[in-house]
C-alpha positions as CSV (number, residue, x, y, z in Angstrom):
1,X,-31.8,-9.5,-0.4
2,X,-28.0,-10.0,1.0
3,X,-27.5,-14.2,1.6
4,X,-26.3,-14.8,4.8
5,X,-23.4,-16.8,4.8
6,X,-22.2,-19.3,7.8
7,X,-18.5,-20.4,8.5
8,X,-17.1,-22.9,5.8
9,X,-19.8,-22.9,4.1
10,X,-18.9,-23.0,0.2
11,X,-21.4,-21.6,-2.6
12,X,-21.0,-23.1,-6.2
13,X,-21.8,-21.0,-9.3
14,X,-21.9,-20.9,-12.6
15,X,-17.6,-19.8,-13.0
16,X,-16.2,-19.4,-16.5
17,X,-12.6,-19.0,-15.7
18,X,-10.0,-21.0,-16.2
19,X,-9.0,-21.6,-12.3
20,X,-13.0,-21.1,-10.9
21,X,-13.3,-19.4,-7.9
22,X,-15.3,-20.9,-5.4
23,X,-17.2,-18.7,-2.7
24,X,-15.9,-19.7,0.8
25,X,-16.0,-18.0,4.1
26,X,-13.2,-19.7,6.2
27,X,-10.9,-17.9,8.9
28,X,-7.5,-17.2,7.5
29,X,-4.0,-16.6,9.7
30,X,-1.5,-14.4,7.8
31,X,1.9,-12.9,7.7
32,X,3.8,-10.7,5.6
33,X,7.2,-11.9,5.3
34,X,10.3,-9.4,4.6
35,X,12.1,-9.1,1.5
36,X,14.9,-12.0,3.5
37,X,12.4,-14.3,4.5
38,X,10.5,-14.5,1.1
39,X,13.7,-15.0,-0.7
40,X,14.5,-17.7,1.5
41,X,10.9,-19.0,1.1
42,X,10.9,-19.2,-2.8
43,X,14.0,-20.5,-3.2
44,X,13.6,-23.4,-0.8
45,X,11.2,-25.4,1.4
46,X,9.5,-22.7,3.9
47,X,8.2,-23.5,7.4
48,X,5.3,-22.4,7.7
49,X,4.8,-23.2,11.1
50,X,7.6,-21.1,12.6
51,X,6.9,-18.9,10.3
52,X,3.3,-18.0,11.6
53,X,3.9,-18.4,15.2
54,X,3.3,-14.7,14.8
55,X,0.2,-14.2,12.7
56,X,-2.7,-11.6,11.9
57,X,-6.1,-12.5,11.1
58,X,-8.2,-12.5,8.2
59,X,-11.1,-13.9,6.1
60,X,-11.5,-16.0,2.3
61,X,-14.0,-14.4,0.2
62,X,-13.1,-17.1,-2.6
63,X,-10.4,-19.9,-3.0
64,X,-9.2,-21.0,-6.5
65,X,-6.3,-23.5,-7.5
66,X,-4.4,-20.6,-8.1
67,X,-5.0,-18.0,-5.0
68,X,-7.3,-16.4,-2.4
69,X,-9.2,-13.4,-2.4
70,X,-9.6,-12.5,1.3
71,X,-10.0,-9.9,3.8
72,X,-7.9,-8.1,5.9
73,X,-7.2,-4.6,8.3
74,X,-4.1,-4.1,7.5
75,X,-3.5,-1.7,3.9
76,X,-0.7,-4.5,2.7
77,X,1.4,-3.5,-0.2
78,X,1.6,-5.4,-3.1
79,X,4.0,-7.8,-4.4
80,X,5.1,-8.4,-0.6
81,X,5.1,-12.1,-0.1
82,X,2.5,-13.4,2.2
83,X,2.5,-17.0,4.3
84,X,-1.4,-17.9,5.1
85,X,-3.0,-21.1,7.3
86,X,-6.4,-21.5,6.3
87,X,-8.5,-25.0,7.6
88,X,-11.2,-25.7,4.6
89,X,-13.9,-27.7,5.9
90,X,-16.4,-29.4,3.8
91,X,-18.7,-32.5,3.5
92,X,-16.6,-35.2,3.0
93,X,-12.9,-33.1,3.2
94,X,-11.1,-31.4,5.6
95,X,-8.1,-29.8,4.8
96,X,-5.6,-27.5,6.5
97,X,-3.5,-26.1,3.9
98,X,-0.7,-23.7,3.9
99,X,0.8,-21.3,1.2
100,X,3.1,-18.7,0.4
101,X,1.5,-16.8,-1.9
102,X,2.6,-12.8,-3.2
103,X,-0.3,-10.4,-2.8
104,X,-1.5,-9.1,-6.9
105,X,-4.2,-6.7,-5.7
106,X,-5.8,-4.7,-2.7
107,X,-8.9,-2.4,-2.7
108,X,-10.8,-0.7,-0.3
109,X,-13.4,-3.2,1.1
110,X,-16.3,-0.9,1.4
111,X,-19.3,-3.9,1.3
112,X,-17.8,-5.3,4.9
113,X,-17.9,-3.8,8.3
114,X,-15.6,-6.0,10.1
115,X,-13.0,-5.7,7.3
116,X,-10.7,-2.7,5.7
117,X,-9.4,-4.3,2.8
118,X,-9.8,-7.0,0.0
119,X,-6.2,-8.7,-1.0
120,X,-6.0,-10.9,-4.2
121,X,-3.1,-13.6,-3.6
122,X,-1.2,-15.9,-6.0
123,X,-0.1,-19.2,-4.8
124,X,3.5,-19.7,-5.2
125,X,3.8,-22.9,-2.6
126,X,1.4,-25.3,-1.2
127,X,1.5,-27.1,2.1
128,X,-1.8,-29.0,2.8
129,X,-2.6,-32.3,4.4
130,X,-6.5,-33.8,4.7
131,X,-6.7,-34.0,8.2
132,X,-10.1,-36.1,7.9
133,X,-7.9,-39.5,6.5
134,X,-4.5,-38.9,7.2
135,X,-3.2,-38.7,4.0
136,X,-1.7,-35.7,1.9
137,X,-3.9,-34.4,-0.5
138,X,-3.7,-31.4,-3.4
139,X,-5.2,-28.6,-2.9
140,X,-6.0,-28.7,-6.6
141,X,-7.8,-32.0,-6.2
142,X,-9.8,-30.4,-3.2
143,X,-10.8,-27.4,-5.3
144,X,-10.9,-29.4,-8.8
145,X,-14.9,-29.3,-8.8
146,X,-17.1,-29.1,-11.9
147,X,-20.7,-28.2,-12.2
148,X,-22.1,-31.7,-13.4
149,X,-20.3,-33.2,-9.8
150,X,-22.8,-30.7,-8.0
């Protein structure tokens, strides 16, 4: 029997890993940036912002301290570099972070019928700020959860 799964809502397992994944379902805004724009990204403080006024539209399957594994249409290639805006919205936190991350992995995603592809991304930057208290918070703090806090 498939679980049905609403919008932000997070599902906590039993993760091994080092960097746990944690199951979310959250809207994410995406663009691949050119070979110029990452370079210009790494190597200094990106805008995010500006840099998504243009965007296309995905989906988190699971967030980790160290990337996203999300869906998209578009058959991205890997190693391109990769701004995302996601909002993560929780009991108790809300948080609207934003990355550049570089895409590690796609596969066909044959399991969804709104979606083409799976994408594995590594963070390289973070940009997040809790909305909920006005006050900047890490996004490894917001995902730093252990089984015995459940």
């Amino acid at each position: 029997m498939e679980e049905e799964k609403f919008e932000g809502e997070i599902k906590f397992g039993t993760e091994k890993r080092e960097h746990p994944r944690v199951s979310m379902t959250v809207p994410v805004r995406y663009r691949v940036l050119s070979s110029e724009e990452a370079q210009k990204a790494l190597n200094r403080m990106f805008d995010a912002d500006s840099i998504l006024q243009e965007f296309s539209e995905g989906e988190t399957i699971n967030v980790s301290k160290t990337g996203i594994l999300m869906y998209t249409n578009e058959e991205l290639q890997i190693k391109s570099f990769i701004v995302i805006n996601m909002h993560i919205s929780i009991p108790g936190i809300s948080c609207n972070c934003k990355a550049l991350a570089e895409i590690i992995r796609r596969e066909k995603a044959f399991a969804s019928n709104k979606y083409s592809y799976k994408i594995a991304l590594r963070f390289h930057k973070i940009l997040h700020h809790n909305l909920k208290n006005y006050k900047f918070m890490k996004l490894n703090d917001l995902l730093d959860i252990k089984e015995e806090q459940i």
